[in-house]
C-alpha atoms as an extended CHARMM CRD file, in Angstrom:
* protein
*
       261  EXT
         1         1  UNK       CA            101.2550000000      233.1800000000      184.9860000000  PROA      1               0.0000000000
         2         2  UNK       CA             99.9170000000      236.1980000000      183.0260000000  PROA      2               0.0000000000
         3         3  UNK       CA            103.1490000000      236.4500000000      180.6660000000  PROA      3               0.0000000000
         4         4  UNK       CA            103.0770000000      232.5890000000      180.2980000000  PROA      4               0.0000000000
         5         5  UNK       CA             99.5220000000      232.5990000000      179.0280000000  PROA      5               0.0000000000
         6         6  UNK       CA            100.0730000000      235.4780000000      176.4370000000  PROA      6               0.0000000000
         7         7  UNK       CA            103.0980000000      233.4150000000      174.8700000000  PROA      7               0.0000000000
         8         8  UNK       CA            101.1230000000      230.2280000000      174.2820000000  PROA      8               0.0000000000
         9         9  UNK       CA             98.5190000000      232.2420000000      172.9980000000  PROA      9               0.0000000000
        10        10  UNK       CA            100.7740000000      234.0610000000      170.6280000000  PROA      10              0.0000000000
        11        11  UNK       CA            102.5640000000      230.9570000000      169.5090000000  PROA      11              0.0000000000
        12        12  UNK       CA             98.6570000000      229.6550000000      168.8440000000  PROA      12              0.0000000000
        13        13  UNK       CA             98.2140000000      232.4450000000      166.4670000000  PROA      13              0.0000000000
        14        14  UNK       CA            101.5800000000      231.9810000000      164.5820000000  PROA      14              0.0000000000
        15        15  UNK       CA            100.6870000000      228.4490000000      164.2340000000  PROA      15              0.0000000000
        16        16  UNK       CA             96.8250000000      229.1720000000      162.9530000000  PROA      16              0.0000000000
        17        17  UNK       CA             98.0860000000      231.8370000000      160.4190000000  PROA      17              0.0000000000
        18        18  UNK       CA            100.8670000000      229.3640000000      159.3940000000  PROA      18              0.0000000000
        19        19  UNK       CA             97.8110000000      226.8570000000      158.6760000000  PROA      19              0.0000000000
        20        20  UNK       CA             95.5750000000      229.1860000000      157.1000000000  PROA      20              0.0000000000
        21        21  UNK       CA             97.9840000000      231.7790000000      155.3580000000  PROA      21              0.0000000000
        22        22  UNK       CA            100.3490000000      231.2990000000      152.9580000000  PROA      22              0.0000000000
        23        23  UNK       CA            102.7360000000      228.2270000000      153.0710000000  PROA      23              0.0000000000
        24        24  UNK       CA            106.4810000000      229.1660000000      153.5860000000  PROA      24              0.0000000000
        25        25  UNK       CA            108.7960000000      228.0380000000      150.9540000000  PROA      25              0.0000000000
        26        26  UNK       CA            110.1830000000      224.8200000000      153.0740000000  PROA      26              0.0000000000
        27        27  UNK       CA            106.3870000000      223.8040000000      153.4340000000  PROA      27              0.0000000000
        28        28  UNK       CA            105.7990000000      224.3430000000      149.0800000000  PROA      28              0.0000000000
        29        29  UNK       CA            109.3630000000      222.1490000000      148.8370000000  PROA      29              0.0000000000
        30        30  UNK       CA            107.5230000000      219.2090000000      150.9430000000  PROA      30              0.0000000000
        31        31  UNK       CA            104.5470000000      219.4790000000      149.2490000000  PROA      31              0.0000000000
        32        32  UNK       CA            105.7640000000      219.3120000000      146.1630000000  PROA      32              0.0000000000
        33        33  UNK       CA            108.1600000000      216.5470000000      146.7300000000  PROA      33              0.0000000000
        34        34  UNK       CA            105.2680000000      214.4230000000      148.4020000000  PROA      34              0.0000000000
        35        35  UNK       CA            102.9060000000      215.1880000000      145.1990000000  PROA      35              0.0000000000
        36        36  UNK       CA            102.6250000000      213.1390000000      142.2950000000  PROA      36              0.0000000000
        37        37  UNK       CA            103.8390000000      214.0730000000      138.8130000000  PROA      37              0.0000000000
        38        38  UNK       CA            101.0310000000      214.4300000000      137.2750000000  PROA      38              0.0000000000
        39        39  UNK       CA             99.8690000000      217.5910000000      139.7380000000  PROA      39              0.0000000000
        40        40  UNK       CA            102.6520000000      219.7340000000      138.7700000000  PROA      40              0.0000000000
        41        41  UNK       CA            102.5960000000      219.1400000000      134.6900000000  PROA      41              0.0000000000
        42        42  UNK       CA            101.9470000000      222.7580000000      134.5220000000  PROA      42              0.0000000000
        43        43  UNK       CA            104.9490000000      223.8210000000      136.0430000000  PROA      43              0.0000000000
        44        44  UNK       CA            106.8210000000      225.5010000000      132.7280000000  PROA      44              0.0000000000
        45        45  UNK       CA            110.3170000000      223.0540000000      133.8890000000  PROA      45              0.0000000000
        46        46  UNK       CA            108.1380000000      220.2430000000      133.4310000000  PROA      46              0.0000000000
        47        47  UNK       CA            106.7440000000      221.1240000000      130.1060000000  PROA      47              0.0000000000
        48        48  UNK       CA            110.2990000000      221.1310000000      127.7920000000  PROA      48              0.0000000000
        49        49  UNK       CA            110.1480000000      218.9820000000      125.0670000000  PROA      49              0.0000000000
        50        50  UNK       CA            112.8270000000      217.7520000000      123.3810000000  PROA      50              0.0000000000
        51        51  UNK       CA            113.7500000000      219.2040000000      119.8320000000  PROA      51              0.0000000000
        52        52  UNK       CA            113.6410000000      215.8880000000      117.1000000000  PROA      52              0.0000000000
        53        53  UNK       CA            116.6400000000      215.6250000000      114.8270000000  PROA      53              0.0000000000
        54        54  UNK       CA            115.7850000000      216.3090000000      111.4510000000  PROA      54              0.0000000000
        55        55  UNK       CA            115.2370000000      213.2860000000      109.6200000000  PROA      55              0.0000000000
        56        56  UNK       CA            116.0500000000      212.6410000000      105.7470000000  PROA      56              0.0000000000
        57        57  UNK       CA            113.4130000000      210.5340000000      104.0010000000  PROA      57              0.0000000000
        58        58  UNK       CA            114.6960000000      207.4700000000      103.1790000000  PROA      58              0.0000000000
        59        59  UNK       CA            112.6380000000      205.8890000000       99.3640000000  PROA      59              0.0000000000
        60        60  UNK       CA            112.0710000000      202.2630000000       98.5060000000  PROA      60              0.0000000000
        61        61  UNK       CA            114.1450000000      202.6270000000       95.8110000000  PROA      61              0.0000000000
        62        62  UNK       CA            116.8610000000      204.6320000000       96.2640000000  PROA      62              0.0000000000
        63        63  UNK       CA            118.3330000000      204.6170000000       92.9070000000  PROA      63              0.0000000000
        64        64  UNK       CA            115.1700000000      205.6310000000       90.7890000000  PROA      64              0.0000000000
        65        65  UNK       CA            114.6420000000      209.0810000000       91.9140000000  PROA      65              0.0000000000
        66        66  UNK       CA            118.8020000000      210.0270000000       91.2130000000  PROA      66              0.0000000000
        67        67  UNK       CA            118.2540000000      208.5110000000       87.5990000000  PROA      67              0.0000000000
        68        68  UNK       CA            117.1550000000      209.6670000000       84.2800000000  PROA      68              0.0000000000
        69        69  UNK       CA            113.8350000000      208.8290000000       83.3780000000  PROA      69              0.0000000000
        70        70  UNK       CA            115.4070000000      207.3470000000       80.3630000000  PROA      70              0.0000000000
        71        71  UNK       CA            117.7710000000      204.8260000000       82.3310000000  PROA      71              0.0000000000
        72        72  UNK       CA            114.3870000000      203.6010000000       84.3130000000  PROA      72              0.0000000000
        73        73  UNK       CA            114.6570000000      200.1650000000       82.9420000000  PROA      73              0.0000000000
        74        74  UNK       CA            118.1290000000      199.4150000000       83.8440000000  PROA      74              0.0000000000
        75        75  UNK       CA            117.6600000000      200.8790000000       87.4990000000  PROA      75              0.0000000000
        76        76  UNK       CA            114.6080000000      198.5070000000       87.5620000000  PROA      76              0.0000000000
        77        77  UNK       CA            116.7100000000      195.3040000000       86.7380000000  PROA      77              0.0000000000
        78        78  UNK       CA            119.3850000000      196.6020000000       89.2990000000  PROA      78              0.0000000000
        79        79  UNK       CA            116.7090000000      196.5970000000       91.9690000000  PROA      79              0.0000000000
        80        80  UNK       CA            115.5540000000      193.2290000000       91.0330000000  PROA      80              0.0000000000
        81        81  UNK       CA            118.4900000000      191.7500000000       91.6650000000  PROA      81              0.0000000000
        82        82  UNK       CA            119.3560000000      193.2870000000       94.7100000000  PROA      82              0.0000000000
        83        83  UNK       CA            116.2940000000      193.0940000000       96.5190000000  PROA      83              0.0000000000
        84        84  UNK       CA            114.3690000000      190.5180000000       94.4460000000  PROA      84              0.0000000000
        85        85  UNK       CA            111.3570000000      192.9130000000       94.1480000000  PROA      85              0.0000000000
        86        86  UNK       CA            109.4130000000      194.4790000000       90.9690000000  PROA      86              0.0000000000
        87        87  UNK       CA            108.6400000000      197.8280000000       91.8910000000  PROA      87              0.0000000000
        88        88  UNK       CA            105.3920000000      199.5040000000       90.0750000000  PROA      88              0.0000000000
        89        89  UNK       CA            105.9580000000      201.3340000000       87.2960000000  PROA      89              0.0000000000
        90        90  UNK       CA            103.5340000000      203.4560000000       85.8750000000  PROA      90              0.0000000000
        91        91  UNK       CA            103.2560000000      203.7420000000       81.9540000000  PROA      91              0.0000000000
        92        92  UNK       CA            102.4710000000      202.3030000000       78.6990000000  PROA      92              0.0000000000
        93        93  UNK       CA            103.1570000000      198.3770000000       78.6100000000  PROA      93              0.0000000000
        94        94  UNK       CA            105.3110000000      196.4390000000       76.8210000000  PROA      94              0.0000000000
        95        95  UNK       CA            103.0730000000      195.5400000000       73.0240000000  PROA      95              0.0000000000
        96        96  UNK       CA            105.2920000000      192.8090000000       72.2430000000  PROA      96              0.0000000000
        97        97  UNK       CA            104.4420000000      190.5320000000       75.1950000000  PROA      97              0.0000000000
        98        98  UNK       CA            102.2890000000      187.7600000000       74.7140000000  PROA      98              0.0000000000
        99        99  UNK       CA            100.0000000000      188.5980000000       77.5470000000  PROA      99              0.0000000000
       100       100  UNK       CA             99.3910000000      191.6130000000       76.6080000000  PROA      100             0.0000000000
       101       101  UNK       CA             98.3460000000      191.3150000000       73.3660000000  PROA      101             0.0000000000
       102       102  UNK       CA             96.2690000000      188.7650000000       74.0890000000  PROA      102             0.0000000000
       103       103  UNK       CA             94.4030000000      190.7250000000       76.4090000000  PROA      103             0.0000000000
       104       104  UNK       CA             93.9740000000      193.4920000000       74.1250000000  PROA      104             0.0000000000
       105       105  UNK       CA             93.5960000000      192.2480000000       70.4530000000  PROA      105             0.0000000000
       106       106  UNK       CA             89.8820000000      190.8320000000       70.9310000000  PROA      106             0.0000000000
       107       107  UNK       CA             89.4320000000      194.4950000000       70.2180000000  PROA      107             0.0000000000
       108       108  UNK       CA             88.8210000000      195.5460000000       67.1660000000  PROA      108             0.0000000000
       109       109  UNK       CA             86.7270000000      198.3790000000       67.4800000000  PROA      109             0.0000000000
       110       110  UNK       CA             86.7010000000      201.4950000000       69.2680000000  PROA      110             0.0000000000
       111       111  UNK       CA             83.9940000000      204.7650000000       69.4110000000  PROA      111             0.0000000000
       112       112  UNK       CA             84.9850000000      208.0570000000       70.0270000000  PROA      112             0.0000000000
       113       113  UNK       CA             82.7700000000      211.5730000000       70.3370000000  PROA      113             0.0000000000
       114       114  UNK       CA             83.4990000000      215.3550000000       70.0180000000  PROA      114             0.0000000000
       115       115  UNK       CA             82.3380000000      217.3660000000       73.0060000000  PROA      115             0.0000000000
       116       116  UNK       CA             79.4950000000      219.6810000000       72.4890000000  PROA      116             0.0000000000
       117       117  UNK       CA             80.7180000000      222.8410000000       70.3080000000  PROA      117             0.0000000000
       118       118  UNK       CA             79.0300000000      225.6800000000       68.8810000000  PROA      118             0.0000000000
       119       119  UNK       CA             78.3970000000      225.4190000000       65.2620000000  PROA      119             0.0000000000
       120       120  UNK       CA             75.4770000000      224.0540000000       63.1640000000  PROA      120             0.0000000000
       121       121  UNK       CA             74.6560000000      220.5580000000       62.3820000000  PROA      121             0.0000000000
       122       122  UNK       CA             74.2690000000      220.8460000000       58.8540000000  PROA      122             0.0000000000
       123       123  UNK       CA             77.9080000000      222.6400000000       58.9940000000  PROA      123             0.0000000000
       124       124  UNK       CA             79.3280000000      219.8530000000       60.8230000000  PROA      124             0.0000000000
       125       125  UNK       CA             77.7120000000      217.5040000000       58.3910000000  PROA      125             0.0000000000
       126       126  UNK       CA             79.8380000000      218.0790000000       55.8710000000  PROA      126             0.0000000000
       127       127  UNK       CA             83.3480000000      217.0260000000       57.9850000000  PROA      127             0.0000000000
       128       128  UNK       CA             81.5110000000      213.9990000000       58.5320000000  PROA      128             0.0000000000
       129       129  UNK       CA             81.1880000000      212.8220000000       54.9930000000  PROA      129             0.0000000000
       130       130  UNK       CA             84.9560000000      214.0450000000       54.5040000000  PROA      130             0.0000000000
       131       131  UNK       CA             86.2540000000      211.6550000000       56.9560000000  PROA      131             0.0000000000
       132       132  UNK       CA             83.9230000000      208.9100000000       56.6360000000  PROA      132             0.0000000000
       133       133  UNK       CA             85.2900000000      205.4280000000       54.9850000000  PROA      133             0.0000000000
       134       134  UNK       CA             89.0120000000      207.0490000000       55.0080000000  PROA      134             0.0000000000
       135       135  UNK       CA             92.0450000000      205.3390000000       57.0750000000  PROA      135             0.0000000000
       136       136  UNK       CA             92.2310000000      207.8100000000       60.0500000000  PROA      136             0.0000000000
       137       137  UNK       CA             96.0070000000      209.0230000000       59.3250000000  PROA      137             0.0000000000
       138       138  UNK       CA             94.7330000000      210.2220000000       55.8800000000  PROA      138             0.0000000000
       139       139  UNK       CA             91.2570000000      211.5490000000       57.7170000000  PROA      139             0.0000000000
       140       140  UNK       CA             94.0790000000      213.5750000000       60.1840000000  PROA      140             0.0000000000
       141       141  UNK       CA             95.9800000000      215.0220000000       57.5580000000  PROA      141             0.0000000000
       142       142  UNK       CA             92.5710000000      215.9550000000       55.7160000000  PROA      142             0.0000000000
       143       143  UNK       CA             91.1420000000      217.8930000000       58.7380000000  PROA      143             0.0000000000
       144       144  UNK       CA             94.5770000000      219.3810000000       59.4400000000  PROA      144             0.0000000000
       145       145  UNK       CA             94.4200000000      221.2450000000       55.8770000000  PROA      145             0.0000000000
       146       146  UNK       CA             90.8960000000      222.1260000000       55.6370000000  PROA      146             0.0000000000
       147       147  UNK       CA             89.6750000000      225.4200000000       55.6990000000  PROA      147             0.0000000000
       148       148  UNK       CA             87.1060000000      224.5760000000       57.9450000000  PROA      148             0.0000000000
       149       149  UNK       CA             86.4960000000      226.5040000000       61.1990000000  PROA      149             0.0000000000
       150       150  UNK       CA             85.8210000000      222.8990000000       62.7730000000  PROA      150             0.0000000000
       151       151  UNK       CA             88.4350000000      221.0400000000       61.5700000000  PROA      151             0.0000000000
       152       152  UNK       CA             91.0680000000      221.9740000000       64.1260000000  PROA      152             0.0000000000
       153       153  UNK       CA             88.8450000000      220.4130000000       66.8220000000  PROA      153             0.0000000000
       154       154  UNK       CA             87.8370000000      217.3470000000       64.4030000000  PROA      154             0.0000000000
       155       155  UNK       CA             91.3350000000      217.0040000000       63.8580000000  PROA      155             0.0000000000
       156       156  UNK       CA             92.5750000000      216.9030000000       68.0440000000  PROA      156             0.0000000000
       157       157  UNK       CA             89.8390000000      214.3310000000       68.6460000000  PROA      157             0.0000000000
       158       158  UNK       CA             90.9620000000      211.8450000000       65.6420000000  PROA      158             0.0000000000
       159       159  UNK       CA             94.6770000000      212.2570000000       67.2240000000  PROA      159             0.0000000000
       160       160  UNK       CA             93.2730000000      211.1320000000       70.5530000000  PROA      160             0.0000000000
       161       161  UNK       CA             90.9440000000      208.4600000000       69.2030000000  PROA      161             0.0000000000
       162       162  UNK       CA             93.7710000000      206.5880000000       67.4870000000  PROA      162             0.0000000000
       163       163  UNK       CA             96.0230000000      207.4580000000       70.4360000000  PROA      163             0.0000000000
       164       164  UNK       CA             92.9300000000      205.9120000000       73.0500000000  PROA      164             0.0000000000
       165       165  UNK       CA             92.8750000000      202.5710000000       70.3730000000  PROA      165             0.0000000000
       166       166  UNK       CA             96.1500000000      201.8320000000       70.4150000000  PROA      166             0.0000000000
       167       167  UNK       CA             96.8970000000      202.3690000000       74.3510000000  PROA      167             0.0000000000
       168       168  UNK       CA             94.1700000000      200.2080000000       75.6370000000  PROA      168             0.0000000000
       169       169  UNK       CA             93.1860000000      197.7980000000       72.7680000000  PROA      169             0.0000000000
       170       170  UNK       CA             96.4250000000      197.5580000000       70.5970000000  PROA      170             0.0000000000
       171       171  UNK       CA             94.3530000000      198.9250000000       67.4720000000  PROA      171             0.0000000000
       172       172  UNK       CA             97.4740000000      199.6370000000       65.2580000000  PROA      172             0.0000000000
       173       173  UNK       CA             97.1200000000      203.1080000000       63.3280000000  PROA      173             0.0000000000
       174       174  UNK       CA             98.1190000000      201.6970000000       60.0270000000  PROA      174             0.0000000000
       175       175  UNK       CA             95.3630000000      199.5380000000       60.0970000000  PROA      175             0.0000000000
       176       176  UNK       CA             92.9140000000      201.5290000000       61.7620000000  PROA      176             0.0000000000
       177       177  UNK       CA             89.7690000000      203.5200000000       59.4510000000  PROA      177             0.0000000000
       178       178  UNK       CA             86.5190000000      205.6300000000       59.9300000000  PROA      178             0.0000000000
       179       179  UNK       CA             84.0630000000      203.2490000000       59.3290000000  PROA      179             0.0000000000
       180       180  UNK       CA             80.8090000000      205.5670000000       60.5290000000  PROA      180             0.0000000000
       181       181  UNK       CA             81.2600000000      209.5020000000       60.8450000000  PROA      181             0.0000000000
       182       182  UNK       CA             77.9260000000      210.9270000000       62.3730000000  PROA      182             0.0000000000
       183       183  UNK       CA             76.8570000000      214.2720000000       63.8380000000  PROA      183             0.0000000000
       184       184  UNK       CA             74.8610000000      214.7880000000       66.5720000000  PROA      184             0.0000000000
       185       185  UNK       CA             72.5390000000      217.7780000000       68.1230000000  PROA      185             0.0000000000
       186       186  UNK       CA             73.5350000000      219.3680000000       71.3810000000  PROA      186             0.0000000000
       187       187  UNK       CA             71.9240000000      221.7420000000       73.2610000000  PROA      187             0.0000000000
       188       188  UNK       CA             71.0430000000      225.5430000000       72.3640000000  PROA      188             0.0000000000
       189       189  UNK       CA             70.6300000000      228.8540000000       73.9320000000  PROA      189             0.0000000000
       190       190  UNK       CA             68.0060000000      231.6870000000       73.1950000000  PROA      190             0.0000000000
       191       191  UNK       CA             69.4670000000      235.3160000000       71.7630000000  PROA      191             0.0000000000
       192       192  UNK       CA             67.3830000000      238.2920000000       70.8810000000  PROA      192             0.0000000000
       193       193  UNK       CA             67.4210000000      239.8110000000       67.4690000000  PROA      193             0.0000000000
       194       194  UNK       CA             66.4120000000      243.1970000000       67.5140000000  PROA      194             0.0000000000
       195       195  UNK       CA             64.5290000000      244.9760000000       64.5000000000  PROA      195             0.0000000000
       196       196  UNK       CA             62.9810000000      247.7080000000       63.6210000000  PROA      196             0.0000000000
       197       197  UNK       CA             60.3700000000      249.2890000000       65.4350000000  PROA      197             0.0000000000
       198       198  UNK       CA             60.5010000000      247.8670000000       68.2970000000  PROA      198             0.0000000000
       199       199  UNK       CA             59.9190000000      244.4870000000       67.1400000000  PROA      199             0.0000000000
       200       200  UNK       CA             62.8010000000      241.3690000000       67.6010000000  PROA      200             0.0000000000
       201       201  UNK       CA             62.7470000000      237.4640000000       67.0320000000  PROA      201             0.0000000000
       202       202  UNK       CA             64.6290000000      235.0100000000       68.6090000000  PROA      202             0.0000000000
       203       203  UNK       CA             67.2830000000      233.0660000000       67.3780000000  PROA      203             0.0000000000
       204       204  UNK       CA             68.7040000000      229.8820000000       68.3160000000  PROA      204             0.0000000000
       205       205  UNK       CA             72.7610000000      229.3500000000       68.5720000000  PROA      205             0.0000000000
       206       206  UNK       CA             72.9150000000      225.7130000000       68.0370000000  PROA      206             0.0000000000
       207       207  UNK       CA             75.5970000000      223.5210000000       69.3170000000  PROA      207             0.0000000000
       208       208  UNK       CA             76.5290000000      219.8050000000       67.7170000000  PROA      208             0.0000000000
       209       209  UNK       CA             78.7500000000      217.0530000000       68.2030000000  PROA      209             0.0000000000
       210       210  UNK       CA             80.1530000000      214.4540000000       66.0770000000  PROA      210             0.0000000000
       211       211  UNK       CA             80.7450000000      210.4230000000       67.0650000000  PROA      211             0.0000000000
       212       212  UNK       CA             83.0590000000      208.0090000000       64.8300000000  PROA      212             0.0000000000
       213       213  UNK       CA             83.6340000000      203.7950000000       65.4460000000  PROA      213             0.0000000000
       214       214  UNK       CA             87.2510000000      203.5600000000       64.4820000000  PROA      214             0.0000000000
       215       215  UNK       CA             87.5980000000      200.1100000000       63.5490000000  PROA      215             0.0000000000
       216       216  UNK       CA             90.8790000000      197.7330000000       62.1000000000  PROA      216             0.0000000000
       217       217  UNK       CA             91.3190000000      196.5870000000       58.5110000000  PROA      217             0.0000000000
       218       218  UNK       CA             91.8650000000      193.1970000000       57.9440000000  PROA      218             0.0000000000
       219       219  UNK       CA             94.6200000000      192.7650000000       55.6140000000  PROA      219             0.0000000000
       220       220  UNK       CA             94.2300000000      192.2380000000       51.9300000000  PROA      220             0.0000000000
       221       221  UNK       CA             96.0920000000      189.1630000000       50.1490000000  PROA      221             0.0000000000
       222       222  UNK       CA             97.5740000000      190.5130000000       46.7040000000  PROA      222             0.0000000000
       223       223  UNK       CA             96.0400000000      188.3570000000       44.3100000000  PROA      223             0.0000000000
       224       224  UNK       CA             97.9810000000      186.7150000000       41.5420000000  PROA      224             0.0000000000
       225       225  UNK       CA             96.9930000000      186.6720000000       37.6150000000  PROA      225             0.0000000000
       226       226  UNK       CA             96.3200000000      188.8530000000       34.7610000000  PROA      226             0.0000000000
       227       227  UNK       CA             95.5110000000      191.9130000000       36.4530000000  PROA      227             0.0000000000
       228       228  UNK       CA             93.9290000000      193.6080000000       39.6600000000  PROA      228             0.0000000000
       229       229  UNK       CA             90.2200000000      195.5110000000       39.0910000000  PROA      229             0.0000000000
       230       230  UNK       CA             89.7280000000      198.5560000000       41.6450000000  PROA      230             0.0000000000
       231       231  UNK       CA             86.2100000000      199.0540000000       42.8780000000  PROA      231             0.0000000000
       232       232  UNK       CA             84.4840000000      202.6320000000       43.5710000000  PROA      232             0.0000000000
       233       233  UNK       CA             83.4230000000      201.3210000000       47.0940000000  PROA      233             0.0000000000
       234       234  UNK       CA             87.0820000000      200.3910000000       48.9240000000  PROA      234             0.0000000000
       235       235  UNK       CA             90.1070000000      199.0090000000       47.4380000000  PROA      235             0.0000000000
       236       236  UNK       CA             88.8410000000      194.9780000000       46.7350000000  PROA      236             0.0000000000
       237       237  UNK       CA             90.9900000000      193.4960000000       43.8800000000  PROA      237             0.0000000000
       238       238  UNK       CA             89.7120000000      190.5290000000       42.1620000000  PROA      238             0.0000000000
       239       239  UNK       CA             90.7870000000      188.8510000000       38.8450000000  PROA      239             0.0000000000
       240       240  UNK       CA             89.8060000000      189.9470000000       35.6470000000  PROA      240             0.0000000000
       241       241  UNK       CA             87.5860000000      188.5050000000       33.0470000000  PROA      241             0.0000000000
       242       242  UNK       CA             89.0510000000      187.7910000000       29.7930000000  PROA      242             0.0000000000
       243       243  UNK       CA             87.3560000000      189.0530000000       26.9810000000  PROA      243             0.0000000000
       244       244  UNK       CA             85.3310000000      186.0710000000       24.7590000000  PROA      244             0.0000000000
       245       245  UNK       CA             83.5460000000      187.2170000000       21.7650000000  PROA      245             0.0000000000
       246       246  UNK       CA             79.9510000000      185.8990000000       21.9440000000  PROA      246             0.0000000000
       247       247  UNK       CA             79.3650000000      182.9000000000       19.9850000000  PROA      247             0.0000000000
       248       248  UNK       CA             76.8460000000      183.3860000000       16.8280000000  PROA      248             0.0000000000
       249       249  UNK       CA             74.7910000000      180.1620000000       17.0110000000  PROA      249             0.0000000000
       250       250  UNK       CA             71.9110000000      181.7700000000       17.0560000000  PROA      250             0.0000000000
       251       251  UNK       CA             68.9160000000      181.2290000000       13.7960000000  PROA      251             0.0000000000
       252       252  UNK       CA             67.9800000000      184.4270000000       12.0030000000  PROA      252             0.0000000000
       253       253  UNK       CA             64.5380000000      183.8280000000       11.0330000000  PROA      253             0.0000000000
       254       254  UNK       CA             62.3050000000      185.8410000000        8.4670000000  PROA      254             0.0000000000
       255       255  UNK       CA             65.4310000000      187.0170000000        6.6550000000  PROA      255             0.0000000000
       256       256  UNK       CA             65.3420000000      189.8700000000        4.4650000000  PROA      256             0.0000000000
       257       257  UNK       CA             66.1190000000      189.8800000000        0.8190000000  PROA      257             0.0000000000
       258       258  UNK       CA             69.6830000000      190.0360000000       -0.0730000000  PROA      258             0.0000000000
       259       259  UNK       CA             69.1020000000      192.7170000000       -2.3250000000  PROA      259             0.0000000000
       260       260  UNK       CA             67.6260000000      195.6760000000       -0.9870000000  PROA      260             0.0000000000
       261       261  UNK       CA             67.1240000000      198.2890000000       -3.5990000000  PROA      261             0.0000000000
């Protein structure tokens, strides 16, 4: 009886250290089979992910980005056809179509500034009445000679003025003049100029600006007859006068005598 009573109580304790230990690797099996998935995601088998085949990028339009940029047309009109699309090209339009000009030649002005720069007014003054009232390839070529400090940067904003006019409002350069030149104050900063004892004065370095309407000539009909009269102010031609002697029908009164000595 005594023997008896020790085994059950022996198999008791197996059993309550099996329950309370550590599980045996049959019993972490079960459990784990018996779990759902989404206990075990930390479990480094269960983690893998699969490597992606690399990928090339495939382009709308295959055939552009091979090209030169100088075959861009034709590869456009290939696409067309194929695929009965019109891509979006980027760039300067077409100045012969109809719409286009339409759109753009109920402009015939266009303004244009200088950025602020350091240099006097008065200096600047004097570009101004240079360029003013001159067609703006002859004002270019007159800034790119001078011996001005200024007339570099003068010169790179006239380039990009007529450049501006005839991208977005189809102001043709051969037509295009100066109309107004004008200069314009900027801002100034404070520097110290020292004298003699002790003493100094402040002086002002100035900066300006200059502003121009660039506007389109109208064209001139050559006028036909006895000759063409040029005008100080512009290039008008008119007709000229012919020359009538004035006619003597006027009465001399209180004559003198014929004889004077």
């Amino acid at each position: 009886m005594e023997i008896s009573r020790n085994r059950t109580l022996l198999s008791f304790v197996f059993r309550l250290k099996e329950s309370f230990g550590q599980p045996s690797l049959a019993h972490s099996v079960r459990s784990l089979h018996n779990s759902p998935i989404s206990r075990v995601k930390w479990l480094p088998f269960f983690n893998k992910k699969k490597k992606k085949e690399p990928v090339e990028p495939q382009t709308a339009y295959p055939g552009l980005g091979v090209s030169s940029i100088f075959d861009l047309e034709k590869d456009v009109d290939d696409v067309k056809k194929k695929k009965g699309e019109i891509p979006k090209i980027t760039g300067p339009k077409d100045p012969k179509d109809p719409k286009y000009t339409e759109a753009k030649k109920k402009h015939t002005e266009h303004r244009y500034s200088t950025m602020n720069f350091r240099i006097s007014p008065r200096k600047l003054l004097f570009l101004a009445n240079q360029i003013a009232g001159k067609p703006i390839n002859e004002a270019i070529t007159q800034m790119e000679f001078s011996p001005k400090k200024a007339s570099k940067k003068i010169m790179n904003s006239l380039i990009t003025a007529r450049d501006h006019a005839w991208r977005y409002k189809a102001m043709e350069s051969d037509k295009c003049y100066i109309e107004q030149a004008w200069v314009g104050k900027g801002g100034y900063r404070k520097k110290p100029n020292f004298g003699a004892r002790g003493r100094f004065s402040l002086l002002q370095i100035k900066k300006a600006h200059m502003k121009y309407i660039v506007k389109e000539k109208e064209p001139i009909e050559e006028v036909e007859g006895i000759g063409k009269k040029r005008k100080l102010k512009g290039f008008n031609y008119e007709k000229k006068k012919v020359w009538t002697p004035l006619i003597e029908n006027k009465p001399i009164y209180n004559p003198t005598r014929f004889y004077n000595w």
